[in-house]
N, C-alpha and C positions, 0 to 999 in steps of 0.2 A: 736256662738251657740254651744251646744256642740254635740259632734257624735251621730246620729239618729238613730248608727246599732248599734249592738247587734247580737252574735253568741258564739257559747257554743258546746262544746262535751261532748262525752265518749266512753270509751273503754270496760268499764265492768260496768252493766254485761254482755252489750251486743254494740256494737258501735253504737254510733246515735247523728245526728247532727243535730241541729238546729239556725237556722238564723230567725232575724225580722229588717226588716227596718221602722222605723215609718215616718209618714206620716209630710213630713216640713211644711205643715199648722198648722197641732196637736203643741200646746205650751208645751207638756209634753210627745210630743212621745219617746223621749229617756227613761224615766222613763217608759211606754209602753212594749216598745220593750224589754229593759232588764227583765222587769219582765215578760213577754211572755217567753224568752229563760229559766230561770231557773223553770217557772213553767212546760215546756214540759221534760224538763228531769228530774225532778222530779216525772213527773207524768209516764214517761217511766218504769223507777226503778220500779214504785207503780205495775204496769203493766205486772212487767217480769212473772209470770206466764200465763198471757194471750199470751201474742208477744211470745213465748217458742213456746205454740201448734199454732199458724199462722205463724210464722218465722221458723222457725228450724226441725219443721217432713216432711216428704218425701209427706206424703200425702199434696195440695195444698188445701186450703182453699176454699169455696163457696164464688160467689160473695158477699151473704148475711153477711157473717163472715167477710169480709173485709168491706164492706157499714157500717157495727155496728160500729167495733174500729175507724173509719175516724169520724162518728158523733162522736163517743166520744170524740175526740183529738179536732173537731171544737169544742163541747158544752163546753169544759174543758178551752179551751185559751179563747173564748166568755166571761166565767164565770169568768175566773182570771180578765181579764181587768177592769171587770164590779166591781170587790170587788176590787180590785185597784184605779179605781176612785171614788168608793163612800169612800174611807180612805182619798183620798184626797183632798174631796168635788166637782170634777172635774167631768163635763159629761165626758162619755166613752167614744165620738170624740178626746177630747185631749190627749185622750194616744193610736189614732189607730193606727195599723203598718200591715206591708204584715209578711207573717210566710213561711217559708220553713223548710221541718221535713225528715228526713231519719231515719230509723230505721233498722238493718241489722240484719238478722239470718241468722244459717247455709244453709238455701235451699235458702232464699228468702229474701226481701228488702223490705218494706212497705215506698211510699213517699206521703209526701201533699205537696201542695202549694195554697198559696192564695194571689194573688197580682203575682206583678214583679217580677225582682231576677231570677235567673239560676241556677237548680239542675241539675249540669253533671255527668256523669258514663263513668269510663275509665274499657277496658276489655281489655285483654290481647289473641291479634289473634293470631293464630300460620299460619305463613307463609314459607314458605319451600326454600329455597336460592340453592336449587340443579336445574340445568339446564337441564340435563336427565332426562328423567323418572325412567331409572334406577338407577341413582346417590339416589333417593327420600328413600330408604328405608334405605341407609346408613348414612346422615346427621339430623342430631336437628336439628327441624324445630326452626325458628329465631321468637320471640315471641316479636311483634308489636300492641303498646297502642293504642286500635280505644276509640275515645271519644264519646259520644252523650249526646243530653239533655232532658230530661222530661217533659211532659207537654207544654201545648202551650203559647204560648207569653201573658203574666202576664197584660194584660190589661183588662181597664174597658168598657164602653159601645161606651165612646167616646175616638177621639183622644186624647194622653199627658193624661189618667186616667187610674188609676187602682183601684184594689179591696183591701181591708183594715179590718181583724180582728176590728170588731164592733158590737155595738147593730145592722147595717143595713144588718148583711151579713146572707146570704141563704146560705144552706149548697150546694143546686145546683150551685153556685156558688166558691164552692172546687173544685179544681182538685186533685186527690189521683190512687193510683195504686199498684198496686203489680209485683216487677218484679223478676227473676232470681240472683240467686248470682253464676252462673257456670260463670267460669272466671273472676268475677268480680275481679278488683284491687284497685280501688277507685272511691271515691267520693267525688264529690266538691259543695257548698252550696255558691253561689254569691247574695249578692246583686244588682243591678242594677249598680252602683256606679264602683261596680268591674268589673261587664260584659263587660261594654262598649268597653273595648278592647280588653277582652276573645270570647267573644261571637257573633258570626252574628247576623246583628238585626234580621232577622230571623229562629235563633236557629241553622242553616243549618250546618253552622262552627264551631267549638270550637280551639281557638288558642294550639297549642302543649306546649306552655308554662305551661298549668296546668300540662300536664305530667312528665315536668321535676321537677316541684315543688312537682308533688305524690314520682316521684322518690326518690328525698333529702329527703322526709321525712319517705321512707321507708327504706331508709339507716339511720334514725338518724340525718341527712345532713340540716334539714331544720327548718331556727330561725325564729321569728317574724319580727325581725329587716330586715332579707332580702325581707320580704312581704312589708313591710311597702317603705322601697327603693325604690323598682320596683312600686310600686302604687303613690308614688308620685313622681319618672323622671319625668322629663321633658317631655320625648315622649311619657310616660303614659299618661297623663294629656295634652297633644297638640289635639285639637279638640274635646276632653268630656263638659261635664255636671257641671264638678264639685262638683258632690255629694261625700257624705261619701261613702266610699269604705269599705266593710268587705265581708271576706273569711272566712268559714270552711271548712275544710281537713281533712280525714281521709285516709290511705293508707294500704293494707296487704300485704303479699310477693309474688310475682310472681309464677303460680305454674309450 
């Protein structure tokens, strides 16, 4: 079968990732899923004067202002899949998939998620390596990557189910937020496929290995071919799932 995921960036004009993993009963979720990813940053672009005043001015946004643009972004993937499959005479079940979305401005980060999959945020702590008190005013403090992840555990009502961009989905059933971009250094968008070794099953941990991989890629340092490596070792893939594995990355420079 061919690969179920699907993931896409950018940088300009503003950086925003998006991932879709479709659904392995869906006989056309691959075809789904990609066309979810290129319609969100399409419609991102369409949008940069909106995500400008909610992402980028000092002032923060109303909850109301933020509830708007998250309905949009589900009504807009809702509405692609659905012109999607009536082109290719296909109910909208066979091309459902989960969506994860990061959108980054200057002050602030707008994220969705729907379904499974791990949206992590790496921040950059500053920790002080002086042992005196008085030593503390003379040393740079040592600047250490704490991880965390967004949103709760991407399931559905029952065990082994999740939630799936479709004609069935309620927008109460989006999770969306708005967070801070003070320290932020990156961000990472997993599918489930990838988590399973990055991530606690529940959300608790995030393996340090994404840090070293924000790192290479904020030096330049970081190819596809060594994602791809490391996802299918040996030790990677010893007690998984065996699902499709996809990763987006975005990284800025330490400040």
């Amino acid at each position: 079968m061919p690969c179920q995921d699907a993931a896409g960036g950018v940088t300009t004009p503003r950086p925003a990732l998006v991932l879709a993993d479709g659904a392995g009963s869906s006989p056309a979720s691959d075809l789904g899923a990609r066309t979810l990813v290129s319609a969100m940053l399409r419609l991102a672009d369409t949008l940069e004067p909106q995500l400008a005043w909610l992402l980028d001015g000092r002032e923060a946004p109303t909850a109301d202002a933020v509830e708007q643009l998250a309905r949009l972004l589900v009504r807009h993937a809702k509405g692609t899949l659905h012109d999607r499959a009536a082109e290719q005479c296909r109910a909208v079940r066979d091309l459902r998939c989960t969506l994860l979305l990061a959108l980054v401005g200057r002050e602030r980060l707008l994220w969705l998620k729907v379904g499974d999959g791990e949206l992590v945020l790496e921040h950059a702590v500053s920790v002080s390596a002086a042992q005196e008190p008085q030593d503390a005013m003379d040393e740079e403090p040592e600047l250490m990557p704490r991880l965390c992840t967004l949103g709760e555990r991407g399931k559905g009502e029952f065990a082994n189910q999740t939630l799936f961009v479709d004609e069935r989905l309620a927008f109460e059933q989006v999770q969306y937020g708005i967070e801070t971009t003070t320290a932020l250094t990156g961000i990472a968008l997993m599918s489930d496929g990838a988590a399973e070794k990055l991530v606690a099953f529940d959300g608790g941990q995030v393996s340090g290995q994404l840090s070293h991989w924000l790192d290479d890629l904020r030096r330049g340092k970081l190819r596809q071919r060594d994602l791809i490596r490391r996802f299918y070792s040996e030790n990677f893939c010893r007690g998984t799932s065996g699902d499709d594995r996809s990763i987006a990355l975005v990284a800025r420079d330490l400040p």
